[in-house]
N, C-alpha and C positions, 0 to 999 in steps of 0.2 A: 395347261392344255393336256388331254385325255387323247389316248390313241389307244387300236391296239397293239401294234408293232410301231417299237423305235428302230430305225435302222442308224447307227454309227458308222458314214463313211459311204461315199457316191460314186464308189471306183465299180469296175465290173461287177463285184460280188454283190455291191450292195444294191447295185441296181438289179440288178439281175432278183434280189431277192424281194425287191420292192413289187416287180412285174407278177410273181407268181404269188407274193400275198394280197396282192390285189384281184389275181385269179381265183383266189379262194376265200375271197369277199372280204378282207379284213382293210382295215384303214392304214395303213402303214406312213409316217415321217419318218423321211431320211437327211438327217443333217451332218453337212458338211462343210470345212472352213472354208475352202477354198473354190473349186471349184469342179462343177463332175468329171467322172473320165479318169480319174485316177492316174496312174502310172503308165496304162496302156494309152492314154490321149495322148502320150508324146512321143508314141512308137510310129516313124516314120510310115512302116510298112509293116499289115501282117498277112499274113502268105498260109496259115496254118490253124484259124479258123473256120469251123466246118460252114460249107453253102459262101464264102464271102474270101474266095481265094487272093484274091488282092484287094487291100482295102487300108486305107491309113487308119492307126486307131485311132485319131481323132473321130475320124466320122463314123466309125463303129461304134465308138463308147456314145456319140449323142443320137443315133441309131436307138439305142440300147436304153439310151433317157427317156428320149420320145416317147418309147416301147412303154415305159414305167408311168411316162404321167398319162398314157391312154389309159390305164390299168388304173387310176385313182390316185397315184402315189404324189405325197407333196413332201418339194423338198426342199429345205429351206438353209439356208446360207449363215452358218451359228458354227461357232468353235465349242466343241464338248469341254467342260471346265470342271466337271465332278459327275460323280458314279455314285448310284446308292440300287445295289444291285441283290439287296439276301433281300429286301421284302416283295410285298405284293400289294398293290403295282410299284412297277420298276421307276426310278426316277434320274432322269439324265439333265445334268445343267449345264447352262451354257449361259454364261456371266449370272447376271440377276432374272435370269427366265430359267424356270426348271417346263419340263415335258414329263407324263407319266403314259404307264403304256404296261399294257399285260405281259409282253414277253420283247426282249432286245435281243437285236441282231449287231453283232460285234463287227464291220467290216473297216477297222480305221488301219488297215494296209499296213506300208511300211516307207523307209524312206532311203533313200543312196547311202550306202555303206563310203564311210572316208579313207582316205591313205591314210589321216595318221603325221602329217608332216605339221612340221612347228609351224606354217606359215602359209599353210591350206587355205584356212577358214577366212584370211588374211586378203587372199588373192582372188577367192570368188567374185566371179563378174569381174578380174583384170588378169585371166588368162586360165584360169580351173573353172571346170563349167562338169553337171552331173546329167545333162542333157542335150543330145547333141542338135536335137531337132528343135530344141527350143534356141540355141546360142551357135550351131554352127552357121547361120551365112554374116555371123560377124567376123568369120574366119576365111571366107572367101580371097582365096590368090595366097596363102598363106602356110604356113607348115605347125601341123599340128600331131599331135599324142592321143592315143586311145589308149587304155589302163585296161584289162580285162581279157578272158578266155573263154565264157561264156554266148550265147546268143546276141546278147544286146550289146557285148563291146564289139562283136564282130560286123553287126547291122549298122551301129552306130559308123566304125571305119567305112563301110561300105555308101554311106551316106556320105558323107564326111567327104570320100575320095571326087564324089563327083562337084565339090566346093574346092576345095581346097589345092594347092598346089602338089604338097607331101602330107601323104599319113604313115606315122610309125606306129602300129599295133604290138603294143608291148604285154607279154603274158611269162609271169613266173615259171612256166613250164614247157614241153616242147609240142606237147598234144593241147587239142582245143575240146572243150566240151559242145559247142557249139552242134546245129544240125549239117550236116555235110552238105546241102546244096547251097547254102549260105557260103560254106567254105572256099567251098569251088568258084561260086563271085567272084569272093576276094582274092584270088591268085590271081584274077583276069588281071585285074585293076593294076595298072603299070607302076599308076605313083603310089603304091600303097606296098610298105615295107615291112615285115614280121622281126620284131624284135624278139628275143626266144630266151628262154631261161632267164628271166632279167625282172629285176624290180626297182622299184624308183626311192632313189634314197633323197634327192634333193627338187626343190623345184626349185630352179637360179629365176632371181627376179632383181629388177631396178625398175618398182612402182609395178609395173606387168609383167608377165612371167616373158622369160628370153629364152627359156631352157629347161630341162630335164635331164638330171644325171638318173643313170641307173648302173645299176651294180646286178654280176650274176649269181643264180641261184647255185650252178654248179658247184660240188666239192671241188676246195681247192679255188673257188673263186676264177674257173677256165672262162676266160675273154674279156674278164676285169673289168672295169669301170669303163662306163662311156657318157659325153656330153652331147645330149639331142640337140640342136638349136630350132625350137618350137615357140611360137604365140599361145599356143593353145593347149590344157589337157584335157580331155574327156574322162572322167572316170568311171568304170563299169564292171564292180567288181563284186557284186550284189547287193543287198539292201539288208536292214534291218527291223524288226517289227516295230510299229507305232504303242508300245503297249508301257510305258513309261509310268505311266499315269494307273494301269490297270492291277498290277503287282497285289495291290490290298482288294482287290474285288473278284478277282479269277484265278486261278490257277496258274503257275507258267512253268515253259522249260528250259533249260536250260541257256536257252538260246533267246529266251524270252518271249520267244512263240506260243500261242495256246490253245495246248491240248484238246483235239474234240473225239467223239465216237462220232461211227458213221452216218450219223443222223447230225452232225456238227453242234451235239450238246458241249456244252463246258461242265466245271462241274458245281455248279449253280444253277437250278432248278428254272427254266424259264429263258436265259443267257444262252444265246447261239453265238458262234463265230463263225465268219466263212472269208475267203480268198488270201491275198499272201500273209496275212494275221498269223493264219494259223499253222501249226507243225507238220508238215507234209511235205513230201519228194520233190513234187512237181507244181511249179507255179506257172504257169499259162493264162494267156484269157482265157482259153475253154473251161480249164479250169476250174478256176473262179467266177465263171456260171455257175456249171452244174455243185459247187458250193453253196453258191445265192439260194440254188434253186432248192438244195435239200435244209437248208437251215429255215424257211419258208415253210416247208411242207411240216419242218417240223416246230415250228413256232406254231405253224396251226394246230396241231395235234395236241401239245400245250394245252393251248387256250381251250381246246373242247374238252378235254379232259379238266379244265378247272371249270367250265361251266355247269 
C-alpha cells in the first residue's frame, strides 16, 4: 500500500498531524497498536488547552480523531515492526504488511517511566498501576500512593482523593513542579497527605501490595524510614521515549529522544518527529499539536520539493 504520509503513532501529535496533511491535500495513514488518544486519553482533566478550558482528554483526543478523519486521514490499528527509512519511498512494517509513503511522521510517544523495584513489574494490576484514571475506582474506600512531583502525579492524587479514602503523595523533594493552581486543590483535599523528601525503596506485598516503605532523601537520612500501609501505588514520575526500535534509523539523545530543527526534521531526509518523542522542554497537549501541525507543513514541503 502507497501513501503520501505515514504517520507512526495516534496520540495528539499524530493526529494533530494527520488533520493538517490532510489540509494540504496529501493522503496520510496513521498507524497505531493500540488505540488513539495516546497518553492524554487518560488525563482525567485538562484545564490548559486553548478554547476547551475543562475537558477530559479522552474526549479531546477523539475530538481531535474525528477532526482527522474529516480531513481524509485513515487510520489503521497495526503495530510498527520494522523501519526502512534512508530510501525513497519510505517503508514501514507491520508484521507481514509493509506500507510505503513519501515522507513519515515519527509520533510513537512514550511510555510510564518505572521505580525500579525488584517486584514492580510483578505487582502490575495487584496494587502498581501507571494510570490513575484507568485503575483508580478499583481503589475506591481505600488507601493509596502517588509516586511523583510533577503535573500528573499531582492531578492523578487530586483524582484519586475524590475515590479513595487516603492519598499519600510521595515526592523526592520539598518543592513541586507542578502548575500552582493544581497545587492549591490539593491542600484543599483533607485526605490527601504530602510525603516530602522521600522515595520509595520497598513495595511490601503478600500476592497484592499492602505497603510502601520509603526512605528520605535528606542528608543524614532526617525522618528515616517510614511504612505506608497502601492497596494501591500510582506511579508518575515521567515517561520514557518509545524509540527502542528507532536507534539504527534516526538519530537519538541522550535520553533517547529525537532530535529535530524547528521544522521537526530529523536528520534523515523525508523523517519528521513530532510530540513527547522528541527532545524538548515542554510536553503538553498544546504541545504536541503545534508539533503535528509543523511536522505536516513540513512533510509537505518535502514532498513538493521532490515532485
Amino acid at each position: 500500500m502507497h501513501c503520501d504520509v505515514i504517520i507512526c503513532g495516534a496520540g495528539t501529535a499524530g493526529l494533530s498531524a494527520a488533520i493538517y496533511c490532510g489540509r494540504y491535500g496529501l493522503r496520510p495513514l496513521v498507524l497505531e497498536k493500540v488505540f488513539a488518544g495516546g497518553q492524554a486519553a487518560g488525563t482525567p482533566h485538562i484545564e490548559n488547552y486553548p478554547g476547551a478550558p475543562d475537558i477530559s482528554g479522552f474526549e479531546l483526543t477523539q475530538r481531535i480523531q474525528a477532526q482527522a478523519e474529516r480531513f481524509g486521514a485513515e487510520l489503521l490499528t497495526a503495530e510498527v515492526t520494522g523501519y526502512d527509512l534512508a530510501g525513497c519511498p519510505k517503508k514501514i512494517f507491520c508484521g507481514d504488511m509493509s506500507y510505503e509513503a513519501g515522507a513519515v511522521i515519527l509520533a510513537v510517544g512514550a511510555h510510564p517511566r518505572q521505580l525500579g523495584l525488584p517486584n514492580e513489574a510483578a505487582l502490575i494490576g495487584h496494587g502498581v498501576s501507571y494510570c490513575a484514571e484507568c485503575d483508580g475506582f478499583f481503589y475506591r474506600g481505600k488507601t493509596v500512593c502517588v509516586v511523583g512531583g510533577g503535573d500528573t502525579a499531582v492531578q492523578d492524587a487530586l483524582y484519586l482523593s475524590a475515590l479513595c479514602e487516603k492519598v499519600y503523595l510521595i515526592h523526592r523533594r520539598e518543592g513541586f513542579r507542578a502548575q500552582a493552581v493544581s497545587l492549591t486543590r490539593l491542600t484543599e483535599r483533607e485526605n490527601v497527605e504530602l510525603v516530602l523528601n522521600a522515595r520509595v525503596t520497598e513495595l511490601v506485598a503478600d500476592g497484592n501490595l499492602t505497603g510502601v516503605r520509603v526512605a528520605s532523601t535528606l542528608p543524614g537520612g532526617e525522618n528515616g524510614d517510614r511504612l505506608l500501609a497502601a492497596a494501591g501505588i500510582f506511579v508518575a514520575i515521567g515517561t520514557e521515549p518509545n524509540t527502542a526500535d528507532l536507534a539504527e534509523h534516526v538519530a537519538l539523545s541522550v535520553s533517547g529522544h529525537i532530535p529535530v530543527d524547528r521544522l521537526m526534521r530529523t536528520d534523515v531526509p523525508g523523517v519528521f518527529a513530532a510530540g513527547d518523542v522528541v527532545e524538548k522542554d515542554l510536553r503538553q497537549v498544546v504541545t504536541a499539536a503545534a508539533d503535528g501541525a509543523l511536522a505536516a507543513f513540513a512533510a509537505h514541503r518535502y514532498l513538493e520539493e521532490l515532485r
